[in-house]
NUMI-523803 format. One record per residue (C-alpha): residue in three letters; x, y, z; chain. Coordinates in Angstrom, 3 decimals, padded with zeros to 6 digits. Example, Ala and Ser with C-alpha at 12.3 -4.5 7.8 and 13.67 -1.06 7.14 Angstrom:
+---------+----------+----------+----------+--------+
! residuo !       xx !       yy !       zz ! cadena !
+---------+----------+----------+----------+--------+
!     ALA !  012.300 ! -004.500 !  007.800 !      A !
!     SER !  013.670 ! -001.060 !  007.140 !      A !
+---------+----------+----------+----------+--------+
END
This chain:
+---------+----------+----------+----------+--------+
! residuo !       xx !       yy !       zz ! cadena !
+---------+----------+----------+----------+--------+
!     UNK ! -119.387 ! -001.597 ! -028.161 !      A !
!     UNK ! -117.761 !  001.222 ! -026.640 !      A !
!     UNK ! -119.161 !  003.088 ! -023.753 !      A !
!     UNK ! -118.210 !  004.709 ! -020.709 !      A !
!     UNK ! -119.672 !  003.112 ! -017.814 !      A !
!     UNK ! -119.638 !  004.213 ! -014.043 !      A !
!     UNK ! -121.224 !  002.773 ! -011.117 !      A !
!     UNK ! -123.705 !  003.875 ! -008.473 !      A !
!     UNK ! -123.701 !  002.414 ! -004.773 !      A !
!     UNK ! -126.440 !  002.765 ! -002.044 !      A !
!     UNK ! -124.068 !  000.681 !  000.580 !      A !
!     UNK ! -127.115 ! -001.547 !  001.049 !      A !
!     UNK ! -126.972 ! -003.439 !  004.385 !      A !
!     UNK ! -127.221 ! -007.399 !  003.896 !      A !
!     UNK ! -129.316 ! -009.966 !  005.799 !      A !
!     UNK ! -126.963 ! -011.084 !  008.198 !      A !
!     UNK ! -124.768 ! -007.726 !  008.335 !      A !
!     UNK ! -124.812 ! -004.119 !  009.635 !      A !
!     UNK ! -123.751 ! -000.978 !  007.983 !      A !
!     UNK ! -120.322 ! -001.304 !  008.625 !      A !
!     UNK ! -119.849 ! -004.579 !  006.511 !      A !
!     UNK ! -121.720 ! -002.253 !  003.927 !      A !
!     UNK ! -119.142 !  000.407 !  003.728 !      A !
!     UNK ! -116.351 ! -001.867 !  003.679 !      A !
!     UNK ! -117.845 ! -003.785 !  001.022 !      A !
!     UNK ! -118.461 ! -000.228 ! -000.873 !      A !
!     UNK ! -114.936 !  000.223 ! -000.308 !      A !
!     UNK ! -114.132 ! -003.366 ! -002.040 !      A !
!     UNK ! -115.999 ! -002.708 ! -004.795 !      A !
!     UNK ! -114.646 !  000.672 ! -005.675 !      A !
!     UNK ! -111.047 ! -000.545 ! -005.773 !      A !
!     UNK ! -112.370 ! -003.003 ! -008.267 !      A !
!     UNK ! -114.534 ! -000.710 ! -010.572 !      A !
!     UNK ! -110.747 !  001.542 ! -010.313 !      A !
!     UNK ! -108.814 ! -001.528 ! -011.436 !      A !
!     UNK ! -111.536 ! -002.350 ! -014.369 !      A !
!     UNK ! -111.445 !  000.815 ! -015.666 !      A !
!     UNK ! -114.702 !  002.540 ! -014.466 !      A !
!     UNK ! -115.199 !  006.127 ! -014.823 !      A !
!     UNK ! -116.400 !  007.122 ! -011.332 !      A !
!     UNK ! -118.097 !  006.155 ! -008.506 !      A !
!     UNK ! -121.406 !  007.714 ! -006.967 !      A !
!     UNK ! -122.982 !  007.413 ! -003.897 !      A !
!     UNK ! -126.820 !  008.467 ! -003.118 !      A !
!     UNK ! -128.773 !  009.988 ! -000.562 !      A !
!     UNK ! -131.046 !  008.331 !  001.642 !      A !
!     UNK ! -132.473 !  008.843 !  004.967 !      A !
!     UNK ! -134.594 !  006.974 !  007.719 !      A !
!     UNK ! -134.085 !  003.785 !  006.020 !      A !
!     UNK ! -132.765 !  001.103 !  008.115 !      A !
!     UNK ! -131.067 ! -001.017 !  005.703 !      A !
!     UNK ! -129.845 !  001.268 !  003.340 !      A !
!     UNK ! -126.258 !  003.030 !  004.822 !      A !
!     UNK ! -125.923 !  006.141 !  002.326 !      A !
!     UNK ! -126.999 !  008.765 !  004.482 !      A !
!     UNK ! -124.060 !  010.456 !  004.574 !      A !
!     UNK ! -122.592 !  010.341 !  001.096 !      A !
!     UNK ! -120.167 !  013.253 !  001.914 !      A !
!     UNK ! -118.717 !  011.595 !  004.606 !      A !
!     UNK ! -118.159 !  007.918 !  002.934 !      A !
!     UNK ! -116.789 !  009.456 ! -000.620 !      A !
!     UNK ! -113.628 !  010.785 !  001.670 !      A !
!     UNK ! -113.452 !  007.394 !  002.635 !      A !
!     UNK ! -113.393 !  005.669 ! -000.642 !      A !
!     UNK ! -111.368 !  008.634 ! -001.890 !      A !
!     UNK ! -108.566 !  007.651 !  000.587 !      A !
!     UNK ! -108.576 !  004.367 ! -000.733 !      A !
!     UNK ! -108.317 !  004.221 ! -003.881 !      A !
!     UNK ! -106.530 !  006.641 ! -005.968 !      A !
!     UNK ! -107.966 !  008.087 ! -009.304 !      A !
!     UNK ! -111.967 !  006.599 ! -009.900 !      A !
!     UNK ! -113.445 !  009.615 ! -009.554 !      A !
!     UNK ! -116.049 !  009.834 ! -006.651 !      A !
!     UNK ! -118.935 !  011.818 ! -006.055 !      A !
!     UNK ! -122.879 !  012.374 ! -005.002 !      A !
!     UNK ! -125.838 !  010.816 ! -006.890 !      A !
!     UNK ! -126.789 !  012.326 ! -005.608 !      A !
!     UNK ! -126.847 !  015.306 ! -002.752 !      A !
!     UNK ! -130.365 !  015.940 ! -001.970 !      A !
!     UNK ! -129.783 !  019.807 ! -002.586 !      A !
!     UNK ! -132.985 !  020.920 ! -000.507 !      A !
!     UNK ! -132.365 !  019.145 !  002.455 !      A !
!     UNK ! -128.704 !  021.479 !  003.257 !      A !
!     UNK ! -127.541 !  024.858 !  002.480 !      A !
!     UNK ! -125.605 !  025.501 ! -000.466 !      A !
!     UNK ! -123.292 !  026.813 !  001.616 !      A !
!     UNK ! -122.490 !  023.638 !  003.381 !      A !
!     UNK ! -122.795 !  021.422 !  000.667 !      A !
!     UNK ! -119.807 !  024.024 ! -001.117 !      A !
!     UNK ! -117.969 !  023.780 !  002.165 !      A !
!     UNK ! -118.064 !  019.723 !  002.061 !      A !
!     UNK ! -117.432 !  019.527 ! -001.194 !      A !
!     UNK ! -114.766 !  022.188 ! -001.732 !      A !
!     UNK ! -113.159 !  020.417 !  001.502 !      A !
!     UNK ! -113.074 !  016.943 ! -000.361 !      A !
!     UNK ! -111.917 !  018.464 ! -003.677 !      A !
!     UNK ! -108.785 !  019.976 ! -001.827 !      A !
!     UNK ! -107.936 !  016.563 ! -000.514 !      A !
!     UNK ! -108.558 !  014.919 ! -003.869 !      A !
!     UNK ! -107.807 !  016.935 ! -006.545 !      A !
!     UNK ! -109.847 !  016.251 ! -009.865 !      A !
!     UNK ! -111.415 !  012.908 ! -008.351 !      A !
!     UNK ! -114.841 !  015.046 ! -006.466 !      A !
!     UNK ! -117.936 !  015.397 ! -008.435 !      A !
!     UNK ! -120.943 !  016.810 ! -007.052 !      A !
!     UNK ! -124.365 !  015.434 ! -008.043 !      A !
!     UNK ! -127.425 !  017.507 ! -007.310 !      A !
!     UNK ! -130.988 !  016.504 ! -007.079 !      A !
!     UNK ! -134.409 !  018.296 ! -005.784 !      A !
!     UNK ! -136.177 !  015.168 ! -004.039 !      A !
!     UNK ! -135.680 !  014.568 ! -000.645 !      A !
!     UNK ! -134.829 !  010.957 ! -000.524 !      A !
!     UNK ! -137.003 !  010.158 !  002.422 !      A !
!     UNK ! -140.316 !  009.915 !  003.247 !      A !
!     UNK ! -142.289 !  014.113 !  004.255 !      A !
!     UNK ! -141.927 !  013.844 !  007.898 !      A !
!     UNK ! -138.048 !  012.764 !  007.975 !      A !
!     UNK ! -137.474 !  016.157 !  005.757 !      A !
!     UNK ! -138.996 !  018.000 !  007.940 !      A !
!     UNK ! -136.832 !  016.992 !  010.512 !      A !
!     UNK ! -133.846 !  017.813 !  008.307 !      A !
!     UNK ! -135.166 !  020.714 !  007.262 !      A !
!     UNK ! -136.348 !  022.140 !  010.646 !      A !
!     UNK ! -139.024 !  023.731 !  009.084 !      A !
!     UNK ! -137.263 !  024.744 !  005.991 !      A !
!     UNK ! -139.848 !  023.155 !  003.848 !      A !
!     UNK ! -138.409 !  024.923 !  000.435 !      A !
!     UNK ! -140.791 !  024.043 ! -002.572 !      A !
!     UNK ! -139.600 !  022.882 ! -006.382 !      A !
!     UNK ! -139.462 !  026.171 ! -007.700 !      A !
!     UNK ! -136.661 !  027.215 ! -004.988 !      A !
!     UNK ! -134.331 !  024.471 ! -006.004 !      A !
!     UNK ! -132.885 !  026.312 ! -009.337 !      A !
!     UNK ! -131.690 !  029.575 ! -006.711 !      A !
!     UNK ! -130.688 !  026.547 ! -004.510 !      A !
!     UNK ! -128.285 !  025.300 ! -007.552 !      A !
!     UNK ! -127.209 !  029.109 ! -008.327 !      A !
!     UNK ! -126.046 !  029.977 ! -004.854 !      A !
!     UNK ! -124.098 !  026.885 ! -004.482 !      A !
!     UNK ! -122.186 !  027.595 ! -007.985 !      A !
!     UNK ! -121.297 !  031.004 ! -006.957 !      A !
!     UNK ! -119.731 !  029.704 ! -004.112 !      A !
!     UNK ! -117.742 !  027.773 ! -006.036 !      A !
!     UNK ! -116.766 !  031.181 ! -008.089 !      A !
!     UNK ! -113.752 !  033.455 ! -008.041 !      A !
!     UNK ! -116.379 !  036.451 ! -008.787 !      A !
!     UNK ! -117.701 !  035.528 ! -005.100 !      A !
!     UNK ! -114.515 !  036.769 ! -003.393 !      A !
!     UNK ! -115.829 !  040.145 ! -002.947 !      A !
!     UNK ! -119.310 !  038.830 ! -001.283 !      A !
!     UNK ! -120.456 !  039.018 !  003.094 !      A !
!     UNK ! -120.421 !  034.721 !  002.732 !      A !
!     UNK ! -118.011 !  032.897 !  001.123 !      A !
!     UNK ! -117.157 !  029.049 !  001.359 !      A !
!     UNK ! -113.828 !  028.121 !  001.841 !      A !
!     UNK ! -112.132 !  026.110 !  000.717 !      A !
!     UNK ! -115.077 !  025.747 ! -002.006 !      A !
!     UNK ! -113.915 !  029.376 ! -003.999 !      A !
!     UNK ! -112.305 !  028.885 ! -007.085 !      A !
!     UNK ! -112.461 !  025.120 ! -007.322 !      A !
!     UNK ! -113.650 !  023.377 ! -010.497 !      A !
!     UNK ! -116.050 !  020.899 ! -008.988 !      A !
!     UNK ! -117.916 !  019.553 ! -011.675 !      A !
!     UNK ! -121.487 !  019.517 ! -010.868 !      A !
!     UNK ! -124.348 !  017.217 ! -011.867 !      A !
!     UNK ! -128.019 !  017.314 ! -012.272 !      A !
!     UNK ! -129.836 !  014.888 ! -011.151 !      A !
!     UNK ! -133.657 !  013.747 ! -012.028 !      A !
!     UNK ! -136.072 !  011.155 ! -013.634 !      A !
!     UNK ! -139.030 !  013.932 ! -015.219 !      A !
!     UNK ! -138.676 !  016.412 ! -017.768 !      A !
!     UNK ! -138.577 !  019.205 ! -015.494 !      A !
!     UNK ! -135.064 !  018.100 ! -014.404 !      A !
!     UNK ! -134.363 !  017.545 ! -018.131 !      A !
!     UNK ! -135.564 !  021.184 ! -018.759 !      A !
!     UNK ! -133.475 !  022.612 ! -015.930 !      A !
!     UNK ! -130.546 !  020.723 ! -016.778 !      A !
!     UNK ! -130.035 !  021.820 ! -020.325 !      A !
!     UNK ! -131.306 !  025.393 ! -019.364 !      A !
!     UNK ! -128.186 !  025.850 ! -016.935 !      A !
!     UNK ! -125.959 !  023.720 ! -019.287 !      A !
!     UNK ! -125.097 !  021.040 ! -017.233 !      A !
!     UNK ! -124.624 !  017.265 ! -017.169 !      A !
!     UNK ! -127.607 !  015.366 ! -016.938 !      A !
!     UNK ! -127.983 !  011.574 ! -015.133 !      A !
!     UNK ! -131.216 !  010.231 ! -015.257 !      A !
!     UNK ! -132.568 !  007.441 ! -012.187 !      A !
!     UNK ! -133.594 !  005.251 ! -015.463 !      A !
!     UNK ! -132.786 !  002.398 ! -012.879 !      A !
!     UNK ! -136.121 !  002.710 ! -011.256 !      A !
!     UNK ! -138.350 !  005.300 ! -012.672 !      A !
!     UNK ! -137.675 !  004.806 ! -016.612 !      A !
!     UNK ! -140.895 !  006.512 ! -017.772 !      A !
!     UNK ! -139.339 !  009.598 ! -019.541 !      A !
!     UNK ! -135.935 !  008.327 ! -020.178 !      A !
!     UNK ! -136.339 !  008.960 ! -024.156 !      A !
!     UNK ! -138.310 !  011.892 ! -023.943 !      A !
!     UNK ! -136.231 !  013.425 ! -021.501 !      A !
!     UNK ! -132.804 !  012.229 ! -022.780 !      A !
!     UNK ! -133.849 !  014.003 ! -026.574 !      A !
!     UNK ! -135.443 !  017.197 ! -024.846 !      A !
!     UNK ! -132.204 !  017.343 ! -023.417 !      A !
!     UNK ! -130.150 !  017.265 ! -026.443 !      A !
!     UNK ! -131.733 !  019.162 ! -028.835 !      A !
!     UNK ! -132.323 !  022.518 ! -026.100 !      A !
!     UNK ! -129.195 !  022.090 ! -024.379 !      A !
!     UNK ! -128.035 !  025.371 ! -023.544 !      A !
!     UNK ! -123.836 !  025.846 ! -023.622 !      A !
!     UNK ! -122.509 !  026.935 ! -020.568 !      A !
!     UNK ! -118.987 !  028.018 ! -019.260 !      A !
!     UNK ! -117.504 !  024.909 ! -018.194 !      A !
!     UNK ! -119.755 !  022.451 ! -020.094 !      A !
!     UNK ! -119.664 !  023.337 ! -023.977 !      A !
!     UNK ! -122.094 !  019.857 ! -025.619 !      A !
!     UNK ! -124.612 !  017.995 ! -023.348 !      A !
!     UNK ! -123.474 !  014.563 ! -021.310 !      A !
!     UNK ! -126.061 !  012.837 ! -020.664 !      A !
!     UNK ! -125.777 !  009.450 ! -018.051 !      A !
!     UNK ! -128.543 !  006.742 ! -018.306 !      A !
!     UNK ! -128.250 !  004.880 ! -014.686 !      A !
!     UNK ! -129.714 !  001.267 ! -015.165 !      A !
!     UNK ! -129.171 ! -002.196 ! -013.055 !      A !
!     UNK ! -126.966 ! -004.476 ! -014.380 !      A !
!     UNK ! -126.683 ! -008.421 ! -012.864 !      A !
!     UNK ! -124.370 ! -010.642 ! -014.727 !      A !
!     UNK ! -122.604 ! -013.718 ! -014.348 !      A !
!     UNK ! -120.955 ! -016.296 ! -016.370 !      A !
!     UNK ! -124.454 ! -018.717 ! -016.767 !      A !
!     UNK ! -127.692 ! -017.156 ! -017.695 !      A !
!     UNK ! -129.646 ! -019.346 ! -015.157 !      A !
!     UNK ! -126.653 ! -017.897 ! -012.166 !      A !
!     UNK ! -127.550 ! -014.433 ! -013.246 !      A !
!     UNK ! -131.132 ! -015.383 ! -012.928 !      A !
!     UNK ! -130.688 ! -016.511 ! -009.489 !      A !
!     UNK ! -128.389 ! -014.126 ! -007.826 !      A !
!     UNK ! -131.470 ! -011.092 ! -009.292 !      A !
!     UNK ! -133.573 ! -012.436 ! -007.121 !      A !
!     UNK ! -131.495 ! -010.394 ! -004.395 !      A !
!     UNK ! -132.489 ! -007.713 ! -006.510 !      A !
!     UNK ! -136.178 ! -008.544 ! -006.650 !      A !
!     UNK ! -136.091 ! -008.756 ! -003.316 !      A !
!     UNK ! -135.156 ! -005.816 ! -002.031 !      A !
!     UNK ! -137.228 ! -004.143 ! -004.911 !      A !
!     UNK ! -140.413 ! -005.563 ! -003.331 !      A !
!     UNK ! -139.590 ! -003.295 ! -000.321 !      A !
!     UNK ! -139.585 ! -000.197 ! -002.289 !      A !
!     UNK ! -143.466 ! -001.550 ! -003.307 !      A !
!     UNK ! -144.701 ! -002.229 !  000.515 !      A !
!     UNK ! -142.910 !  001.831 !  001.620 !      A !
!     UNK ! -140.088 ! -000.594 !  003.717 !      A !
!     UNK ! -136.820 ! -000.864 !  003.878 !      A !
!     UNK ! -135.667 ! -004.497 !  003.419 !      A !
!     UNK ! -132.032 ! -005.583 !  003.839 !      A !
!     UNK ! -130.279 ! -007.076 !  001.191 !      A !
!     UNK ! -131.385 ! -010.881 !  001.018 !      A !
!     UNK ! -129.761 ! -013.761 ! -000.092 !      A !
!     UNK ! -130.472 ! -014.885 ! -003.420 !      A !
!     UNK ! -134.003 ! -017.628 ! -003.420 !      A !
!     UNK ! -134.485 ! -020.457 ! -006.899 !      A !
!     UNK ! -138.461 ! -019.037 ! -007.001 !      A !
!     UNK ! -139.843 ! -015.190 ! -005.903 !      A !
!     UNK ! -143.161 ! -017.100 ! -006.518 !      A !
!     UNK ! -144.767 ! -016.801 ! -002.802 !      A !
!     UNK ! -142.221 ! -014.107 ! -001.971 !      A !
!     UNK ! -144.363 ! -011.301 ! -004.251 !      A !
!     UNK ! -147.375 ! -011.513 ! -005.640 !      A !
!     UNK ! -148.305 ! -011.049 ! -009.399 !      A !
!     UNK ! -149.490 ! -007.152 ! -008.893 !      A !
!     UNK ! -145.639 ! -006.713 ! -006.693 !      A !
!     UNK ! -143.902 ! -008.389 ! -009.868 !      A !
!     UNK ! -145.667 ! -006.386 ! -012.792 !      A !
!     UNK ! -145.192 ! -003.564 ! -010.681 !      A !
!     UNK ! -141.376 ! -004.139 ! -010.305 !      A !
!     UNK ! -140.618 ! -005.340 ! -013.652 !      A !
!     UNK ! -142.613 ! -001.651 ! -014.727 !      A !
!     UNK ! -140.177 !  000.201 ! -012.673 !      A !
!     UNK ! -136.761 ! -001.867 ! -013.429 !      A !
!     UNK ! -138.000 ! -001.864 ! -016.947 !      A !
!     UNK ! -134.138 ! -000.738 ! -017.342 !      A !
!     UNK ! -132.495 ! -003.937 ! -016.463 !      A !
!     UNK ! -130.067 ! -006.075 ! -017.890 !      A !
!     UNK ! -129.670 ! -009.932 ! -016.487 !      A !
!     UNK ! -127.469 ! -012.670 ! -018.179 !      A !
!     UNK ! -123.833 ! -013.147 ! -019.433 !      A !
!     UNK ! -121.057 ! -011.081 ! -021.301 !      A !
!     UNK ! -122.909 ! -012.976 ! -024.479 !      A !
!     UNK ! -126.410 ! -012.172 ! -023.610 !      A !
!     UNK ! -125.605 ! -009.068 ! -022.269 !      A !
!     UNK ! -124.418 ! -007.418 ! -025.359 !      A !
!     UNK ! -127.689 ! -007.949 ! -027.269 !      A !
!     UNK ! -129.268 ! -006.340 ! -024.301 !      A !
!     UNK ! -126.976 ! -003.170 ! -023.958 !      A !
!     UNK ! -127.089 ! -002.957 ! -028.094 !      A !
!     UNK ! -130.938 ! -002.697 ! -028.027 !      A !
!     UNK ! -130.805 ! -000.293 ! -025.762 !      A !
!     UNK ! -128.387 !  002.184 ! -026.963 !      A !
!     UNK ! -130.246 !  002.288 ! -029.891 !      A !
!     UNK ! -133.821 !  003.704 ! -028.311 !      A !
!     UNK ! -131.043 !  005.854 ! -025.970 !      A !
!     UNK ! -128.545 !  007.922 ! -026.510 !      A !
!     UNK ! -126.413 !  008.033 ! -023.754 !      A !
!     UNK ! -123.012 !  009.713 ! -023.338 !      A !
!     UNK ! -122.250 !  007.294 ! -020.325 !      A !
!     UNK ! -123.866 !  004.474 ! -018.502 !      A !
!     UNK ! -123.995 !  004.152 ! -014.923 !      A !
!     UNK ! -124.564 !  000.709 ! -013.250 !      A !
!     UNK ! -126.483 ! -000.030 ! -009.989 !      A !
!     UNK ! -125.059 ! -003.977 ! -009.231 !      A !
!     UNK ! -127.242 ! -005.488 ! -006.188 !      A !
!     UNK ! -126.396 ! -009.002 ! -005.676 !      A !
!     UNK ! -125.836 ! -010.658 ! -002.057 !      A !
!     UNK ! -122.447 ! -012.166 ! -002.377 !      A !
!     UNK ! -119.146 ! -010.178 ! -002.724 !      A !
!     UNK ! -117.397 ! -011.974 ! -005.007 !      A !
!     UNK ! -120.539 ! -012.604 ! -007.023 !      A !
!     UNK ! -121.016 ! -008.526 ! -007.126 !      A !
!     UNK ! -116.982 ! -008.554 ! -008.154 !      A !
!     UNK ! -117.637 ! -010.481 ! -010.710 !      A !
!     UNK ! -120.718 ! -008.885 ! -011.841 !      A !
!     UNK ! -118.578 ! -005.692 ! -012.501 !      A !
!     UNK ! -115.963 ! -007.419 ! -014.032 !      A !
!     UNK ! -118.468 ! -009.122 ! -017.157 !      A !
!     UNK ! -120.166 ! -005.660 ! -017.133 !      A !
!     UNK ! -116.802 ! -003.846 ! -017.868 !      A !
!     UNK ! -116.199 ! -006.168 ! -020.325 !      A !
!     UNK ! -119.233 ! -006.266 ! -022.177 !      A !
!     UNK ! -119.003 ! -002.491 ! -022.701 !      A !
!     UNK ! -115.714 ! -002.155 ! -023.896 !      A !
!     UNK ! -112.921 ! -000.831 ! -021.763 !      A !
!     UNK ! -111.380 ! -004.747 ! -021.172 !      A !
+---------+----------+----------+----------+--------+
END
């Protein structure tokens, strides 16, 4: 087994903690994932939720960028609607001239908050689905040499190869993606519905475009392992945890890891979450590749991307380092 594998972060604050200890434990982490070999590093988008500290994914990528030295970071993703394109290209173009071939820039059209919290970042800029595709076209001629002769440019954005992302988890994202010939990553880690149907509608109408000439398509899924099944079992109940507050609309910290959920959820909460994790793998570098094998069989995926939530540090370490070695880098 052979796959690239990358890693998504949400710098999720812990019982216990505050958002600092999140970012540096992001920080940790992505010196590891550089040192084992993972492709990049992506950070998402989130707003008005207490316990979860990526609202500002622009500003902590610089900050991992400056510590580590050639993971490749980026946006999974950049809530496109919520900014201009014009900022976004200014942020982005800024980081990209600090880091040179390390930036990618993830797009998606939700606005990862709750209606009234966009409307505060929107200040009444309420812009609709069918506006995010002229969205994603402004922001790649900014990035353009042919824009040098327009009113607005965004420096230092022009002429930079940034490669951009789409980002989604319904076919409409699939259909946009492979219209404009662009990678595709898919939120398989919690809303794994249309994963096959989107992943093959991608494929077979995927479009060429200039600086992406054969689709790439990214399957994000979670991923808990350690070196006993019944220790994998136990630190997922972090996880599960922290799941259930996605269920009940609130925002839990991470919590430390519990023997039994049974009293924590109840049996609707844990259908519900095993329906929407349906893309999750739990056990050891043995039991793991059975998992992973089964899967890339229903899916084929260009590059996996792992969401690792588990209390402890070292345990998370660790978690990355099985992973890594289950899929084939190590």
């Amino acid at each position: 087994m052979s796959t690239p594998y990358s890693l998504l972060d949400l710098a999720i604050v812990r019982e216990d903690f505050d958002a600092k200890d999140a970012y540096k434990r992001s920080l940790q982490i992505a010196k590891h994932a550089e040192e084992l070999g993972y492709t990049r590093m992506w950070l998402a988008e989130h707003h008005n939720m207490a316990n979860v500290g990526s609202s500002s994914p622009q500003i902590l990528i610089g900050y991992l960028a400056n510590g580590t030295s050639k993971i490749r970071l980026g946006s999974g993703g950049i809530m496109l609607p919520n900014h201009s394109p014009l900022i976004i290209a200014e942020q982005f173009g800024t980081l990209a001239t600090l880091y040179p071939n390390r930036i990618d820039l993830g797009l998606g059209r939700a606005p990862g908050t709750d209606q009234t919290t966009a409307r505060a970042l929107r200040r009444g800029r309420m812009e609709s689905v069918e506006e995010f595709p002229n969205d994603l076209d402004e922001l790649k001629a900014y990035f353009s040499e042919e824009n040098q002769d327009s009113k607005v440019r965004a420096f230092p954005a022009e002429g930079l190869n940034i490669p951009i992302y789409l980002l989604g988890s319904s076919m409409s994202s699939a259909v946009l993606a492979s219209q404009k010939g662009l990678p595709y990553a898919f939120a398989s880690h919690f809303a794994p519905a249309y994963l096959i149907q989107a992943s093959r509608y991608y494929r077979e109408n995927f479009q060429p475009s200039e600086n992406q000439q054969s689709p790439h398509f990214i399957s994000c899924v979670n991923v808990i392992a350690a070196d006993t099944d019944e220790e994998a079992h136990y630190l997922a109940t972090s996880f599960y945890q922290t799941a259930l507050g996605i269920i009940r609309g609130k925002s839990y910290p991470m919590k430390k890891p519990v023997k039994s959920m049974e009293g924590i959820w109840t049996e609707q909460e844990a259908a519900a979450i095993q329906n929407m994790m349906a893309c999750t793998f739990i056990g050891t570098k043995e039991s793991l590749k059975p998992q992973f094998e089964s899967f890339f069989q229903q899916v084929e995926v260009d590059e996996l991307m792992v969401s690792t939530n588990i209390y402890e540090p070292e345990k998370r370490l660790r978690s990355l380092e099985i992973t890594a070695e289950v899929l084939g880098r190590n």
